[in-house]
N, C-alpha and C positions, 0 to 999 in steps of 0.2 A: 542218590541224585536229588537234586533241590526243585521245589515248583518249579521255578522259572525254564530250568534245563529242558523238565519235562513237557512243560507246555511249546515251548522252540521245537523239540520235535517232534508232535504234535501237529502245530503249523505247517511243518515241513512233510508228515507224510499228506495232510490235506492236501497242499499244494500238489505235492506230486500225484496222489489219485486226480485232483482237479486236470492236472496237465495231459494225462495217461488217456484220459476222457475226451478232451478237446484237439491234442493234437492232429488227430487225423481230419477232424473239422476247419483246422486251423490252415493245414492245407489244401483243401479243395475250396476252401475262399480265397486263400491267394491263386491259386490258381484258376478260380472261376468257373470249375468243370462241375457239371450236374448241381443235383438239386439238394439243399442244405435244406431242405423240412424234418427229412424220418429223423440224420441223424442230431438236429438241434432238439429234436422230440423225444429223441433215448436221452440227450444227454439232459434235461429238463429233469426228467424222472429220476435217472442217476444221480446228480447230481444235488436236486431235491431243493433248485434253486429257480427263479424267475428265466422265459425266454429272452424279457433283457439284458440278466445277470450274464446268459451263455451268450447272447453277443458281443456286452459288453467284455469280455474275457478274452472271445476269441478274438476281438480284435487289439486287446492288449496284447496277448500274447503275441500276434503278427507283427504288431509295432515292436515288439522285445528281442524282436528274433528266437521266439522258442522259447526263451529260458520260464523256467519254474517259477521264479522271482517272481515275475511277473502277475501270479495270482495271488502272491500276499496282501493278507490285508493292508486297507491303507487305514492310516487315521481321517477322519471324518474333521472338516474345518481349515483355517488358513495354516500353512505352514507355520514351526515356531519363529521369533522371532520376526515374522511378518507385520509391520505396521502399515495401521490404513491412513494414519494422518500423516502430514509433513511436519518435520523436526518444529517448524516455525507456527504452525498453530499448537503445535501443542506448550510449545513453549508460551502464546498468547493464553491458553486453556492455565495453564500452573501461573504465571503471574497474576492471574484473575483470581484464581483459588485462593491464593495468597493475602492478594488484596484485600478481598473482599468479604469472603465467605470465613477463612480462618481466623474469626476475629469471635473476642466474645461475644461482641453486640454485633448480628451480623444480621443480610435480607434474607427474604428468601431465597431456595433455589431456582427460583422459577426466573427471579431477578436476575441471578448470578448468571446464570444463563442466557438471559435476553443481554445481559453485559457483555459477555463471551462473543456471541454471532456477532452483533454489530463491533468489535473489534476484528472479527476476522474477517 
């Protein structure tokens, strides 16, 4: 078996002790009945995680409908693929670059930059 195999389940008995743990916490918030202190306090220790870590879970898991999935890890940061500008400044950003800065004899970046805003 290769790292990666190993490590996948790995993850996966995680999850599933995670889930084994929260489940029954998982329903008596949905359902609202009695007091979620002791067992968000066992599952703290077990778990050997923050009490906002065991709520933020148990309420993922509620939103997931149960599943396991639902306590994988996530990556940290914008999804791939995510851009935070619009096509059209960046396109204003690269014709500036262009222009100005990719040049032997170029300004500073500080200029190229003040170049850049006041065209956007």
């Amino acid at each position: 078996m290769d790292n990666d195999s190993e490590s996948t389940v790995a993850v996966g008995a995680e999850e599933t002790r995670r889930a084994a743990v929260l489940r029954p916490l998982v329903q008596a918030f949905l359902k609202g009945t009695g007091r979620l202190e002791s067992g968000i306090n066992d599952a703290v220790w077990e778990l050997g995680v923050s009490r906002a870590t065991v709520w933020r879970w148990i309420k993922r898991l509620a939103e997931e409908g149960g599943r396991t999935s639902a306590l994988a890890p996530r990556k940290r940061g914008c999804p791939t693929g995510t851009t935070l500008i619009s096509g059209k400044v960046e396109a204003v950003i690269e014709a500036h670059l262009r222009r100005f800065f990719l040049r032997r004899e170029r300004p500073s970046l500080s200029r190229v930059v003040t170049e850049i805003r006041s065209a956007c």
